[in-house]
N, C-alpha and C positions, 0 to 999 in steps of 0.2 A: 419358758417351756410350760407344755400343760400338763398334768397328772393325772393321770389315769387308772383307775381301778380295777386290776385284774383279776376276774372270778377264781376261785381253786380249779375249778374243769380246765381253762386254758393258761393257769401260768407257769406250766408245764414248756410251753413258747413262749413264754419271753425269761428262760431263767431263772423259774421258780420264784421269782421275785410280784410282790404282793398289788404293787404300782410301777411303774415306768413316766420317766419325764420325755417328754415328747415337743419338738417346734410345731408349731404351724400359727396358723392367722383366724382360722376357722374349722370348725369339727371337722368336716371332713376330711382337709388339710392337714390336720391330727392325725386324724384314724388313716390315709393313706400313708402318712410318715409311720405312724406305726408297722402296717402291715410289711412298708419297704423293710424297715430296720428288723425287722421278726417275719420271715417270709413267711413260717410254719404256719403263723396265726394267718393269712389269708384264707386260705380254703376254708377257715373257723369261725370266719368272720362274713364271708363272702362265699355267693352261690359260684356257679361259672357262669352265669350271663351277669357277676357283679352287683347284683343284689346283698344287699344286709340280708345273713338267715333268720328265719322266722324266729328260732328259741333266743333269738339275741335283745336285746333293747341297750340304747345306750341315752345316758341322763347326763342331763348338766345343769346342774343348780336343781335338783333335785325332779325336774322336769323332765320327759321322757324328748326326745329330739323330736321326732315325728308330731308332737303339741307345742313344738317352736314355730312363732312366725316364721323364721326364716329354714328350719329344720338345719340340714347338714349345713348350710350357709353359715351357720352364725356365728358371728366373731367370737374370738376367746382371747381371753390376757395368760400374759403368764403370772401363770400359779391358778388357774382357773385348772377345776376339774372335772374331768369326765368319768362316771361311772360304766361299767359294761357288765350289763347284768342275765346271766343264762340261766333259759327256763329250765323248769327241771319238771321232769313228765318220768311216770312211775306208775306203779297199779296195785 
């Protein structure tokens, strides 16, 4: 399973809990197990044409996904983890 780092804005959906252990094979594969297992977090996560939202970013290995060769592709091990990090915008 991979581990996941839940911002304070959304762990609110997954149980107030700080990380979550998650299956998959690959980030996206992750982050769609996620959203299944925690419904609330899709709309949080995702537009409604399924896009990732803009104040979102999500890192693995301290790398932002979208500057992976393979981006949501890329393989993960378990115990490999994923960060999910929201922007914060204020004035």
């Amino acid at each position: 399973m991979s581990i996941i780092n839940i911002p304070s804005p959304l762990q609110s959906y997954v149980e107030g809990q700080k990380s979550v252990d998650i299956d998959g094979s690959s980030i996206e594969e992750v982050i769609l197990n996620l959203v299944e297992k925690y419904p609330g977090l899709k709309q949080q996560i995702f537009d409604p044409q399924g896009n990732m939202r803009a104040f979102l970013a999500i890192f693995f290995g301290g790398v932002k996904i979208n500057d992976l060769k393979d981006g949501f592709h890329t393989l993960v091990k378990e115990e490999d983890q994923l960060d999910i990090i929201a922007s914060m915008a204020g004035g």
